[in-house]
Every structure is written in structure tokens, then in C-alpha cells.
Jmol script that loads the backbone (N, CA, C; Angstrom):
load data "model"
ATOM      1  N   UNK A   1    -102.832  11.179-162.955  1.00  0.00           N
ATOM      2  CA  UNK A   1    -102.140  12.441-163.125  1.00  0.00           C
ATOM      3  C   UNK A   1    -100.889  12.216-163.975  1.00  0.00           C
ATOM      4  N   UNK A   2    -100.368  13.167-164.762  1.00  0.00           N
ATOM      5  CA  UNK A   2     -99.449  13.002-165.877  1.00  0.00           C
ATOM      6  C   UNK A   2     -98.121  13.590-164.510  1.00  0.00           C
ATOM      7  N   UNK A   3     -97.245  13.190-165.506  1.00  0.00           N
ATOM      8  CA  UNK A   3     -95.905  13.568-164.581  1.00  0.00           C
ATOM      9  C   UNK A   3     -95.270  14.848-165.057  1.00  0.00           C
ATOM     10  N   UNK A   4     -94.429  14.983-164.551  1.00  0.00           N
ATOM     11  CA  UNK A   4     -94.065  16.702-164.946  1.00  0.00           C
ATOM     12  C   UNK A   4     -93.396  17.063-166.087  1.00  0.00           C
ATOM     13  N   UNK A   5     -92.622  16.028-167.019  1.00  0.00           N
ATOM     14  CA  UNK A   5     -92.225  16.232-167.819  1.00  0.00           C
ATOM     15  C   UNK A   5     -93.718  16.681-168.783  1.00  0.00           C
ATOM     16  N   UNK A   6     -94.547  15.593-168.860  1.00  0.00           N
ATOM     17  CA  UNK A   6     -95.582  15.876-169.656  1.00  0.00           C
ATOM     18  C   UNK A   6     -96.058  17.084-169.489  1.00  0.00           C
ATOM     19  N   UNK A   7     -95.944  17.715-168.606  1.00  0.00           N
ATOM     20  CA  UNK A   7     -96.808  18.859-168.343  1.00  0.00           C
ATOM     21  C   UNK A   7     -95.631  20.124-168.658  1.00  0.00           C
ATOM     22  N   UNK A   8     -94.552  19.777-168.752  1.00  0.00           N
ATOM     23  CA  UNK A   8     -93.617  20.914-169.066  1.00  0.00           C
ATOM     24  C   UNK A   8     -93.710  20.803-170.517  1.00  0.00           C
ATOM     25  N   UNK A   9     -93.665  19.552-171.292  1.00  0.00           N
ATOM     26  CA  UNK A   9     -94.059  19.422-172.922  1.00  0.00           C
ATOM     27  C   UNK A   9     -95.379  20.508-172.831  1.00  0.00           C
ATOM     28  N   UNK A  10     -96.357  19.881-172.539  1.00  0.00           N
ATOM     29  CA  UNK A  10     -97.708  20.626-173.065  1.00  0.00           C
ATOM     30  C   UNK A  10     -97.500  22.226-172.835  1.00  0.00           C
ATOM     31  N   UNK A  11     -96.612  23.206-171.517  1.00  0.00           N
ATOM     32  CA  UNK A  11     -96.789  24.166-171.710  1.00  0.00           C
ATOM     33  C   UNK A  11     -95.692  24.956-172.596  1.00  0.00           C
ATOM     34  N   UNK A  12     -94.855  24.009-173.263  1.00  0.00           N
ATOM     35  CA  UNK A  12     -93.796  24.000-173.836  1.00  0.00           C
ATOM     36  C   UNK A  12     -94.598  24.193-175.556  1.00  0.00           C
ATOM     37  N   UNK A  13     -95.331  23.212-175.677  1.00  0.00           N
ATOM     38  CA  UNK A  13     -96.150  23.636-176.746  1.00  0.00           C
ATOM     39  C   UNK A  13     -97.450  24.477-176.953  1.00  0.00           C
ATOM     40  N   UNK A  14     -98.132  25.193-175.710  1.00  0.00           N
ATOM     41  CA  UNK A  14     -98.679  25.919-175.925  1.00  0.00           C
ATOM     42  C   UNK A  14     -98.150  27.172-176.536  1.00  0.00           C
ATOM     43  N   UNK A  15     -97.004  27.981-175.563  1.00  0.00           N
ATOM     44  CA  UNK A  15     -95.885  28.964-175.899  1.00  0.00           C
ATOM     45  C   UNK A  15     -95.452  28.406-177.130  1.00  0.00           C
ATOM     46  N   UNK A  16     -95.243  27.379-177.865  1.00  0.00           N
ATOM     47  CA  UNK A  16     -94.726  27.646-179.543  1.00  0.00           C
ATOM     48  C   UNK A  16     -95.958  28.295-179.978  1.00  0.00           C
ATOM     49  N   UNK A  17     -97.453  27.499-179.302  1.00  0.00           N
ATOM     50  CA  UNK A  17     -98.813  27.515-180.892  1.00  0.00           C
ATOM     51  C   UNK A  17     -98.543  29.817-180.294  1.00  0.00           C
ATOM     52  N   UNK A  18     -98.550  29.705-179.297  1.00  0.00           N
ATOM     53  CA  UNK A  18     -98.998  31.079-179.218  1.00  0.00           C
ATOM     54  C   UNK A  18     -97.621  32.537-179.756  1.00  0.00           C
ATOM     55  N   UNK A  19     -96.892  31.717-179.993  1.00  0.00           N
ATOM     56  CA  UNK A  19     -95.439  32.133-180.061  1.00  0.00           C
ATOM     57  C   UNK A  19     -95.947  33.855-181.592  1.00  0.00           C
ATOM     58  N   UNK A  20     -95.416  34.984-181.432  1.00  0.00           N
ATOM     59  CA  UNK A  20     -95.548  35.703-182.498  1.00  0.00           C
ATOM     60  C   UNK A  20     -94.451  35.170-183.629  1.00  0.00           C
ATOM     61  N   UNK A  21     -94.996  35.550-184.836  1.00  0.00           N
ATOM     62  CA  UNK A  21     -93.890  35.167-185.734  1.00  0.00           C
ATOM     63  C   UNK A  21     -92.493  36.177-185.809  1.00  0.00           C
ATOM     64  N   UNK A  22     -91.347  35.206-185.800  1.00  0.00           N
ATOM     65  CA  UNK A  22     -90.148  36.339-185.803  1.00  0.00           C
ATOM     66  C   UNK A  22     -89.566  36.057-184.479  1.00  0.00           C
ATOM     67  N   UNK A  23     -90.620  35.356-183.346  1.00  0.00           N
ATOM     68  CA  UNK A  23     -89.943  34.767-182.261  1.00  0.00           C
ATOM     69  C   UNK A  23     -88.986  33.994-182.359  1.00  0.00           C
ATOM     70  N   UNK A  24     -87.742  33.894-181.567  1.00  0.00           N
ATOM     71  CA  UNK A  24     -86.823  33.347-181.060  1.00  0.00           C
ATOM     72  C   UNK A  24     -86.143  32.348-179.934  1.00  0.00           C
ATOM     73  N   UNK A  25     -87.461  33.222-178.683  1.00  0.00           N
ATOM     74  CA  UNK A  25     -87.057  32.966-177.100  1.00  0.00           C
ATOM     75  C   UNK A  25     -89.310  33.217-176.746  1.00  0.00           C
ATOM     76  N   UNK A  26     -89.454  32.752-176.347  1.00  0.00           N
ATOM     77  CA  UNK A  26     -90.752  33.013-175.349  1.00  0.00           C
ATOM     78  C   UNK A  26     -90.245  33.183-173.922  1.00  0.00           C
ATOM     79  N   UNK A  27     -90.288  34.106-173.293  1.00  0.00           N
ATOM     80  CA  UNK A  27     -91.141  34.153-171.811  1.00  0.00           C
ATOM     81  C   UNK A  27     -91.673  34.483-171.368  1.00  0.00           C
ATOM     82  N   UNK A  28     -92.350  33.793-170.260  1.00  0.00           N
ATOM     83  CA  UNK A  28     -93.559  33.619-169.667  1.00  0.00           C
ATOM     84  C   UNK A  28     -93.562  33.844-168.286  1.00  0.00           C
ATOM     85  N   UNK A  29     -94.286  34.675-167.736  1.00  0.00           N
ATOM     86  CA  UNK A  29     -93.649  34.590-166.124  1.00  0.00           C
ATOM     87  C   UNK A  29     -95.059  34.705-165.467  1.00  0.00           C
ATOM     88  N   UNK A  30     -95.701  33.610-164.678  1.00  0.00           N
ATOM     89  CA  UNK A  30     -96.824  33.410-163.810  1.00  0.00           C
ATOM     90  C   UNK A  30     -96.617  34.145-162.720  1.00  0.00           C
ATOM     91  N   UNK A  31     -97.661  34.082-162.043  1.00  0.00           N
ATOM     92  CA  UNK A  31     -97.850  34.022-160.593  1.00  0.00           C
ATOM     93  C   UNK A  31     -99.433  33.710-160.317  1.00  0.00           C
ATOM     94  N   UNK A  32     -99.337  32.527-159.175  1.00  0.00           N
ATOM     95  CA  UNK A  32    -100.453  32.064-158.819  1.00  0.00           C
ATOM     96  C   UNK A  32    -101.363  32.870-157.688  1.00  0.00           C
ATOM     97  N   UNK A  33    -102.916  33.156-158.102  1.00  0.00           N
ATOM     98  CA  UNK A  33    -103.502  33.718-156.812  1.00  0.00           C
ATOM     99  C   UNK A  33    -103.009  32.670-155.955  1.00  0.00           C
ATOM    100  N   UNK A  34    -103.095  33.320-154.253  1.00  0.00           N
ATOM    101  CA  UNK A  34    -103.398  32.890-153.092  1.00  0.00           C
ATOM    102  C   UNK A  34    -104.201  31.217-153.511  1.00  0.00           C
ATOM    103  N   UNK A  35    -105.483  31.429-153.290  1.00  0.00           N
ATOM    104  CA  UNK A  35    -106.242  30.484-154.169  1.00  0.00           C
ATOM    105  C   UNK A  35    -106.313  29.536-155.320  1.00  0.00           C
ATOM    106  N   UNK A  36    -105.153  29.955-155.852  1.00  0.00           N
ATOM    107  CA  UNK A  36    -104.922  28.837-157.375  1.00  0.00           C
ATOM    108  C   UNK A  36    -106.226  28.921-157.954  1.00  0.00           C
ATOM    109  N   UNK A  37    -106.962  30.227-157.950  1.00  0.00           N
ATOM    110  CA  UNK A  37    -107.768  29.628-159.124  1.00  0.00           C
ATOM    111  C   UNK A  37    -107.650  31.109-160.286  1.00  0.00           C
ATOM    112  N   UNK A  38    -106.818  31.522-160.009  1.00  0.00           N
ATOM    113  CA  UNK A  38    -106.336  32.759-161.289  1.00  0.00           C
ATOM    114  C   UNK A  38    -104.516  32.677-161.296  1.00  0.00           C
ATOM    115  N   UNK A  39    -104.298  33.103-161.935  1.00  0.00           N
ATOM    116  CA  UNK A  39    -103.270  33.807-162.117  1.00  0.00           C
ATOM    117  C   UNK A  39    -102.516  35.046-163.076  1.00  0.00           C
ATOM    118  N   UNK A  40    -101.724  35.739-162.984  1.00  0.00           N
ATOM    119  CA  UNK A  40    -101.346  36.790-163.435  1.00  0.00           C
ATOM    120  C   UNK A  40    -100.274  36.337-164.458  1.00  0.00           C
ATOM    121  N   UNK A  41    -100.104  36.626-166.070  1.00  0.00           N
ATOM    122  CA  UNK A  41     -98.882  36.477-166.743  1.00  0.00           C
ATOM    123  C   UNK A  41     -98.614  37.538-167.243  1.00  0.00           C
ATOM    124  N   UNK A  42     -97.537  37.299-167.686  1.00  0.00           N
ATOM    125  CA  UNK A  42     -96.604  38.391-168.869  1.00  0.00           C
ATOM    126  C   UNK A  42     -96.014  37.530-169.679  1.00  0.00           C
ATOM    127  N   UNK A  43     -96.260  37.816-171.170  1.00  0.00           N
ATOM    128  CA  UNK A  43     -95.362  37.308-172.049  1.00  0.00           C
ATOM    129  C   UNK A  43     -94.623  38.216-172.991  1.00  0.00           C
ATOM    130  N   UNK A  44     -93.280  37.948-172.806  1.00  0.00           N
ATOM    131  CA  UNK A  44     -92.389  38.910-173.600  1.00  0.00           C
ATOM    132  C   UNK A  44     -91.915  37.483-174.821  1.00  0.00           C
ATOM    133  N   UNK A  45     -91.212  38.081-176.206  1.00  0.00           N
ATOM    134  CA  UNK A  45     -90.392  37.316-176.968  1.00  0.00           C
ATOM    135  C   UNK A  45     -89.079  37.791-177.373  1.00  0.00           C
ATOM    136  N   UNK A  46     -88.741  37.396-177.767  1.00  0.00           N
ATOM    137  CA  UNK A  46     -87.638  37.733-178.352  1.00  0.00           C
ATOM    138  C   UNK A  46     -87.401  37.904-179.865  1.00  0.00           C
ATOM    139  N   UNK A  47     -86.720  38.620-180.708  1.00  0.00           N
ATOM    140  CA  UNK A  47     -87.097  38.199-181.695  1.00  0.00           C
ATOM    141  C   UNK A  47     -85.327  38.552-182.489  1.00  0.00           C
ATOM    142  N   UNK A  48     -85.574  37.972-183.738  1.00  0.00           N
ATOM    143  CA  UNK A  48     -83.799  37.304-184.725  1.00  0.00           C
ATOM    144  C   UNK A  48     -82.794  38.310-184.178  1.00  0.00           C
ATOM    145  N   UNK A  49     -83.474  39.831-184.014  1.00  0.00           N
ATOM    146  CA  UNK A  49     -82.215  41.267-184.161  1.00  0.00           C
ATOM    147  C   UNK A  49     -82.372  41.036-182.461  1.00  0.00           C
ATOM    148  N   UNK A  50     -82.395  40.275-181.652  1.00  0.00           N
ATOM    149  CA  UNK A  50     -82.335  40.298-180.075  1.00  0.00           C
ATOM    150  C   UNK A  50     -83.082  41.371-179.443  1.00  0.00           C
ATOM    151  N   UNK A  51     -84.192  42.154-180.029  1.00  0.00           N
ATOM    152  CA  UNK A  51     -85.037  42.676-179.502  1.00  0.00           C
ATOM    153  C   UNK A  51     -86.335  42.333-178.278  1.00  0.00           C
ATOM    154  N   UNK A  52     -86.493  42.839-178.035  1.00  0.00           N
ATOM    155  CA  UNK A  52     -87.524  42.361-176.375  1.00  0.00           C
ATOM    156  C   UNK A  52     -88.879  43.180-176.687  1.00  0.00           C
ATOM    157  N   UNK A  53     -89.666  42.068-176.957  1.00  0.00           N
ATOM    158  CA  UNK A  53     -91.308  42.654-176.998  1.00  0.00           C
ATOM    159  C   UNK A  53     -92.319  41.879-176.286  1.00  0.00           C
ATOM    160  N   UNK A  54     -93.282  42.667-175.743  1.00  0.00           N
ATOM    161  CA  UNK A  54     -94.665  41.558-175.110  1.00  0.00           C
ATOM    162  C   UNK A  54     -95.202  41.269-176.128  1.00  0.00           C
ATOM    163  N   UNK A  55     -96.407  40.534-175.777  1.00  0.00           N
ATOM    164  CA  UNK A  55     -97.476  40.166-176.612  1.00  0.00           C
ATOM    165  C   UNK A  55     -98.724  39.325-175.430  1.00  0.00           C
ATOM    166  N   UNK A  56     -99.702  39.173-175.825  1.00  0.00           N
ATOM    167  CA  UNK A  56    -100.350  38.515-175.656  1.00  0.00           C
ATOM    168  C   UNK A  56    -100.712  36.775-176.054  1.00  0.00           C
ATOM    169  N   UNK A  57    -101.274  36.224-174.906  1.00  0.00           N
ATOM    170  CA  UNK A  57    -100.981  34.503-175.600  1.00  0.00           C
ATOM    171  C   UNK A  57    -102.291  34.457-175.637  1.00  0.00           C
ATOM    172  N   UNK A  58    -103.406  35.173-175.215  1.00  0.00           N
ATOM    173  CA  UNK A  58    -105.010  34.867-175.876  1.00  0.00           C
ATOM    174  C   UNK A  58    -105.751  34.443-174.415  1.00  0.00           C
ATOM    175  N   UNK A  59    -106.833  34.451-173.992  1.00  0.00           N
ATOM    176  CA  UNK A  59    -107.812  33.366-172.856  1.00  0.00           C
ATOM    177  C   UNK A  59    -107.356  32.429-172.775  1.00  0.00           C
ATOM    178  N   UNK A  60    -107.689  31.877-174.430  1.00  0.00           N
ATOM    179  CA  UNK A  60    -107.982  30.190-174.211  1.00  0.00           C
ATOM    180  C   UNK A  60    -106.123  29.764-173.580  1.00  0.00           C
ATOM    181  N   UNK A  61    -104.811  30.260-174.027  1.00  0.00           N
ATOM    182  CA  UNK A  61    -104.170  29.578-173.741  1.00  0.00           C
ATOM    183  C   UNK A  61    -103.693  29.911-172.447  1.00  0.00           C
ATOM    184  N   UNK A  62    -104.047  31.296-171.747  1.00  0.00           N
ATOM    185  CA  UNK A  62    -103.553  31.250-170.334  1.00  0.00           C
ATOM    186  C   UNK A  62    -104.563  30.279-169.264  1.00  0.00           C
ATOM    187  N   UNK A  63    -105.755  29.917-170.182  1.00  0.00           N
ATOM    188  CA  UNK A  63    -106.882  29.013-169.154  1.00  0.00           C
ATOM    189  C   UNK A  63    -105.768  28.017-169.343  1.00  0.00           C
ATOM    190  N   UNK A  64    -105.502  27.430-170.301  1.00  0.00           N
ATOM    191  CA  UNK A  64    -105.073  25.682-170.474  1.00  0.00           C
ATOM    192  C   UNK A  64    -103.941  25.801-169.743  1.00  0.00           C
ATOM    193  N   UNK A  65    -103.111  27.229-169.391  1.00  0.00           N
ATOM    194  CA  UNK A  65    -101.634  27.120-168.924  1.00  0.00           C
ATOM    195  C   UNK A  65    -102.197  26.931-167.398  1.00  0.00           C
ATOM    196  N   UNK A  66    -102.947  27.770-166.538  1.00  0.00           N
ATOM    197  CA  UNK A  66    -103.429  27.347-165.625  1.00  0.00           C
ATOM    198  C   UNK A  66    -104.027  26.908-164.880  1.00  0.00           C
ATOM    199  N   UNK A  67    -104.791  25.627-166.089  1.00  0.00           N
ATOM    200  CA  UNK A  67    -104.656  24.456-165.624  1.00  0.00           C
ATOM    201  C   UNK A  67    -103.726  23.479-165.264  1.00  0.00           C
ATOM    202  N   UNK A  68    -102.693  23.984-166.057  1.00  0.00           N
ATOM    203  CA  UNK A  68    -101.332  23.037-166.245  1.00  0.00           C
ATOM    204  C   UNK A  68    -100.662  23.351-164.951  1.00  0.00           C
ATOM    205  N   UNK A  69    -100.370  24.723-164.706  1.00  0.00           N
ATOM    206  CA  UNK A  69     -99.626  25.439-163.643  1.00  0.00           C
ATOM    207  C   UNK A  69    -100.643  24.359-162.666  1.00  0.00           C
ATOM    208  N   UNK A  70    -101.469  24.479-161.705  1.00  0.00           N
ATOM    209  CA  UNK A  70    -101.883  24.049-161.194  1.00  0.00           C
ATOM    210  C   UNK A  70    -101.859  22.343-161.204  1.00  0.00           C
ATOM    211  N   UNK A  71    -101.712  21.515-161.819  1.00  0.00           N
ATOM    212  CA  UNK A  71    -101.622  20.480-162.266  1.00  0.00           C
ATOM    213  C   UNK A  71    -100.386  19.941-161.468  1.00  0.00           C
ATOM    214  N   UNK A  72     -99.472  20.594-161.990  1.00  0.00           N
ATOM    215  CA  UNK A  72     -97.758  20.884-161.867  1.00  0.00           C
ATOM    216  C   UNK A  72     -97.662  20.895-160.395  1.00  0.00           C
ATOM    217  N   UNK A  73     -98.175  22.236-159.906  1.00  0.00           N
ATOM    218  CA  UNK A  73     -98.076  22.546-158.476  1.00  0.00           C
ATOM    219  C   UNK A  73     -98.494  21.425-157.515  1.00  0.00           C
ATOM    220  N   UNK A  74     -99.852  20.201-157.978  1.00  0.00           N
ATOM    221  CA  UNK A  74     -99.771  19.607-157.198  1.00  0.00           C
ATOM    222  C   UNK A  74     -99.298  18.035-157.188  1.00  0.00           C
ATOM    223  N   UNK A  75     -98.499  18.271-158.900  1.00  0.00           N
ATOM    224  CA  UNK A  75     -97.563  17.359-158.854  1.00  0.00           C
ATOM    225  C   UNK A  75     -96.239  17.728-157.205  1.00  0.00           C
ATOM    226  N   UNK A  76     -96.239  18.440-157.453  1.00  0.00           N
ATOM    227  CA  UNK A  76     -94.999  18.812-156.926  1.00  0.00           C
ATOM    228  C   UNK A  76     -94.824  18.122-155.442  1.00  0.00           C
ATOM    229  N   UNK A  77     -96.332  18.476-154.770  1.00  0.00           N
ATOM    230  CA  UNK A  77     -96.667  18.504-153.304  1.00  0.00           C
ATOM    231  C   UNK A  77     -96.712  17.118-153.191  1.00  0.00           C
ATOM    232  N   UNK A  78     -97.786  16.535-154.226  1.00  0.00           N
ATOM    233  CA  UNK A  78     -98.018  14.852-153.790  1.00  0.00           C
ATOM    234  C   UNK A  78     -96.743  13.763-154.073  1.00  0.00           C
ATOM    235  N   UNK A  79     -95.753  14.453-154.441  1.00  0.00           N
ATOM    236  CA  UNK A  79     -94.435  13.599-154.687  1.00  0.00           C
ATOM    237  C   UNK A  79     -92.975  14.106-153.844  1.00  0.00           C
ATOM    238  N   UNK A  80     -93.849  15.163-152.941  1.00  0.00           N
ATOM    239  CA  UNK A  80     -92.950  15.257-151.569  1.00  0.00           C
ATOM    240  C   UNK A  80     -91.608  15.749-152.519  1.00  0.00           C
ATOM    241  N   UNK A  81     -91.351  17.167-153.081  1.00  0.00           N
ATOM    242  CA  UNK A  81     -90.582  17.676-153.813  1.00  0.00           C
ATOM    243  C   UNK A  81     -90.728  19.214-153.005  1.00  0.00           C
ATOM    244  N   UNK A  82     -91.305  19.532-151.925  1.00  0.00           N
ATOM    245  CA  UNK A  82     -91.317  20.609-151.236  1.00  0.00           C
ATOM    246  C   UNK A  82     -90.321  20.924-150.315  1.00  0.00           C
ATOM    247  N   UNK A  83     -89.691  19.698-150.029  1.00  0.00           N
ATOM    248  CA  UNK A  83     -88.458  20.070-148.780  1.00  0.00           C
ATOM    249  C   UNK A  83     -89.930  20.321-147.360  1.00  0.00           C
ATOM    250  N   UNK A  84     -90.766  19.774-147.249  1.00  0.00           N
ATOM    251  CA  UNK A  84     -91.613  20.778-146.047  1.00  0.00           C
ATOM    252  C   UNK A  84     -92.007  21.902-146.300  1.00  0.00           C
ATOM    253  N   UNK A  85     -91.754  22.779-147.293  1.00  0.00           N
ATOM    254  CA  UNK A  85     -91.858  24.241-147.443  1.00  0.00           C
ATOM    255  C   UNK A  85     -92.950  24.380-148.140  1.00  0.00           C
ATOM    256  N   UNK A  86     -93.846  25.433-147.742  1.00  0.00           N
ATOM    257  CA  UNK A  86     -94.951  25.583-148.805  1.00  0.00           C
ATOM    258  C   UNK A  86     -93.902  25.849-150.376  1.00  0.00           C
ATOM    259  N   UNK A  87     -95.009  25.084-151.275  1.00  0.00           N
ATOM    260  CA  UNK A  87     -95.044  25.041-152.620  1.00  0.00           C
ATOM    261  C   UNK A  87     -94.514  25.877-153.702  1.00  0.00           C
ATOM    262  N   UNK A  88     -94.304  26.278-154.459  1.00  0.00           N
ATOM    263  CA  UNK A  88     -93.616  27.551-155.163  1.00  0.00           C
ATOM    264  C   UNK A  88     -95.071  28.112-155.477  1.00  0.00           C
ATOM    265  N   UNK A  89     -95.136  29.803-156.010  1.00  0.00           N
ATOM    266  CA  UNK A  89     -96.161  30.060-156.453  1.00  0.00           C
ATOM    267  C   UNK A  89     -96.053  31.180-157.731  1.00  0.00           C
ATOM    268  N   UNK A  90     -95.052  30.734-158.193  1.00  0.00           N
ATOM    269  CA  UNK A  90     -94.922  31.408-159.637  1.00  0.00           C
ATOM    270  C   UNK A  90     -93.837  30.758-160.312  1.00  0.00           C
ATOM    271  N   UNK A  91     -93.829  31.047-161.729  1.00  0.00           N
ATOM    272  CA  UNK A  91     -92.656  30.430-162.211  1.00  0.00           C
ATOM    273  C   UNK A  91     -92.238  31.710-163.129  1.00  0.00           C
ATOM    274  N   UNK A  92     -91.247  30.957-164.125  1.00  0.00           N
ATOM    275  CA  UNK A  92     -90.540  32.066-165.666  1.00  0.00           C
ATOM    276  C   UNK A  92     -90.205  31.227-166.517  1.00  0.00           C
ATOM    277  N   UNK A  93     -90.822  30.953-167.172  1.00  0.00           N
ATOM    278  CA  UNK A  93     -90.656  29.764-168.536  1.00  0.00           C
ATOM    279  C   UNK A  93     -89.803  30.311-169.373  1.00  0.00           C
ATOM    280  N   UNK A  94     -88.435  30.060-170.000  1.00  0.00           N
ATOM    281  CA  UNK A  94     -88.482  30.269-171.520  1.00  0.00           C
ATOM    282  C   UNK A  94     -87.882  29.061-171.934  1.00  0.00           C
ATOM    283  N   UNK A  95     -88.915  29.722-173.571  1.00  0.00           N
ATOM    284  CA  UNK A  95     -88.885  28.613-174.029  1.00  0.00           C
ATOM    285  C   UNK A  95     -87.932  29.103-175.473  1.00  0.00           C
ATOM    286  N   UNK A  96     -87.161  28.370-175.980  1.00  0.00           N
ATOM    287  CA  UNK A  96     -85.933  28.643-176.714  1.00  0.00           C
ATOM    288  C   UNK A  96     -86.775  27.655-177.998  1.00  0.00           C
ATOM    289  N   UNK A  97     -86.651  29.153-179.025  1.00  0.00           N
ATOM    290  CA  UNK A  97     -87.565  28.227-180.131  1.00  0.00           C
ATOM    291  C   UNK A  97     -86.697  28.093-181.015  1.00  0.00           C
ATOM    292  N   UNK A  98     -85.564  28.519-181.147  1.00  0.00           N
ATOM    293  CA  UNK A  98     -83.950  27.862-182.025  1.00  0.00           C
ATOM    294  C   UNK A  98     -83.680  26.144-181.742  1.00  0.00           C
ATOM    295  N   UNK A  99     -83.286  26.521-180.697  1.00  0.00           N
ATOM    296  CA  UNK A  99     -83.015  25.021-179.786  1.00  0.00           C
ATOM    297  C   UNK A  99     -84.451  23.904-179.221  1.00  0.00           C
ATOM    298  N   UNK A 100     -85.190  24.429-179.371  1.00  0.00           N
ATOM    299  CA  UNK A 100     -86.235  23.218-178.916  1.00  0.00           C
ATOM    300  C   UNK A 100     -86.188  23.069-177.516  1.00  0.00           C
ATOM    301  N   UNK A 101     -85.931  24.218-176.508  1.00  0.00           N
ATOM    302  CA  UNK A 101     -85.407  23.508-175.094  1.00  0.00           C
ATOM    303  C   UNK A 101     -86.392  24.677-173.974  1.00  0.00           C
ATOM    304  N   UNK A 102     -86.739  24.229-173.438  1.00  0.00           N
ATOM    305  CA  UNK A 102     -87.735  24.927-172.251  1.00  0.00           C
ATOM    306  C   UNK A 102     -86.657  24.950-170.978  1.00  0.00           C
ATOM    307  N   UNK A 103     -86.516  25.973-170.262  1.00  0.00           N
ATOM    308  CA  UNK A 103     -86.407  26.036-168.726  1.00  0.00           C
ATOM    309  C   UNK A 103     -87.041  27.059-167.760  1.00  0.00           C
ATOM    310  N   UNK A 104     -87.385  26.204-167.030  1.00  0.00           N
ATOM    311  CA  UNK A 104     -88.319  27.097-165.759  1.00  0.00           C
ATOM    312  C   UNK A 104     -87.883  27.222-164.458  1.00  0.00           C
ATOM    313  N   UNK A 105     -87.783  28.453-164.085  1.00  0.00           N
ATOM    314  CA  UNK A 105     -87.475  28.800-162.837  1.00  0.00           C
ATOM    315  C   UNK A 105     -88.623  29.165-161.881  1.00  0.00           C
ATOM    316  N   UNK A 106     -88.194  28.438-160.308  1.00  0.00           N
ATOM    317  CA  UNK A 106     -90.075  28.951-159.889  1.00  0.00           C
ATOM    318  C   UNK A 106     -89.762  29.507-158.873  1.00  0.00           C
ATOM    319  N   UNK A 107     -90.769  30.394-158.240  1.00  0.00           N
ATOM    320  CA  UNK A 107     -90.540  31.465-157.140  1.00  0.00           C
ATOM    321  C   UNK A 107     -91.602  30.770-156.238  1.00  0.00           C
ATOM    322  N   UNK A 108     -90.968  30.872-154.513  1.00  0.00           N
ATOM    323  CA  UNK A 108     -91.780  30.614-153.810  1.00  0.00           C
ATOM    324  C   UNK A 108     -92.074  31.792-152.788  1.00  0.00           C
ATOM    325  N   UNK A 109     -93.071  31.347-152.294  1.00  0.00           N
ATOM    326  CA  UNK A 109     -93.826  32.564-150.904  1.00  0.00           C
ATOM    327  C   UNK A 109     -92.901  32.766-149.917  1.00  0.00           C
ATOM    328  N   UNK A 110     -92.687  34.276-149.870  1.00  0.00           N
ATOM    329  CA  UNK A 110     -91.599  34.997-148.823  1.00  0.00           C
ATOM    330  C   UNK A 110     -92.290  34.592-147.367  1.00  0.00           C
ATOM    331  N   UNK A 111     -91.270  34.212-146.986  1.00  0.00           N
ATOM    332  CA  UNK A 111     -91.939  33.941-145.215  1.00  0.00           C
ATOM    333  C   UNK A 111     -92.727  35.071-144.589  1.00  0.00           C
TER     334      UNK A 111
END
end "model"
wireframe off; spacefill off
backbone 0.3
color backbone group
């Protein structure tokens, strides 16, 4: 299993390949089924005049993202990064295409 940086690169470069032109900022905001075997996104960008638009990132790249998401998630568990608490089950990527710099925030299951 790759470690998490790797896996924050790869979804770090999916969001550039899928990025619209004129982008600025990508985000991305998951949420995992119950099940981990779907999940729900939204992708908004940003673009030079600080405007806010969606778009679409395509099949193929929300399959490869959640594979990754999933990947991630059980990085997380098998390296005892849970505190005890069930797992997070969504995140919010952006990815800053000025700066080269990704950060993700993740949401976990309300008690």
C-alpha cells in the first residue's frame, strides 16, 4: 500500500488533468457511501477574475478518485490515525493551481 502523501499527489494530479482551463483553485468535496463503494462529488473552480463555477471531472476520474479515497481511508485505519473513532467519511480538497499546493479537510460520521 502507498502512503498518504502518494495518494494525496495522485489526487492532486488528477484535479490538475481534469482542471477547466482559466482555473485557479479546484474543489472537490466527496462523500463516501455507507459502503465505500460509491461516492457523491462536487467540483467547483475558481477562475483569474475570482469567480466560482462547477464543472464536471468525467467517470473515469471520479472512479480513479474513489479508488484513491478509499485507499486513503484505509490508510488511515491500518496506521491507527483514528483516535478510536470511526474513520472520516468525506473530505474537501483544494487544490491551488497558482501555488502547486493541495489541502484537505475531512468530515467524519455524526454520532
Amino acid at each position: 500500500m502507498r502512503n498518504d502523501d502518494d495518494i494525496y499527489n495522485e489526487i492532486g494530479r488528477i484535479l490538475f488533468e481534469v482542471a477547466p482551463d482559466g482555473a485557479r483553485k479546484i474543489i472537490m468535496r466527496a462523500q463516501l457511501s455507507r459502503e465505500r463503494d460509491s461516492c457523491e462529488y462536487e467540483y467547483d473552480y475558481v477562475d483569474e477574475q475570482g469567480n466560482v463555477a462547477w464543472f464536471t471531472a468525467g467517470g473515469r476520474a471520479n472512479t480513479d478518485i474513489l479508488d484513491l479515497l478509499t485507499e486513503l481511508r484505509l490508510w488511515h485505519v491500518e496506521n491507527k490515525l483514528t483516535g478510536g473513532l470511526p474513520a472520516w467519511n468525506g473530505l474537501e480538497v483544494v487544490l491551488d493551481l497558482v501555488k502547486s499546493k493541495i489541502n484537505i479537510d475531512f468530515f467524519y460520521p455524526e454520532n
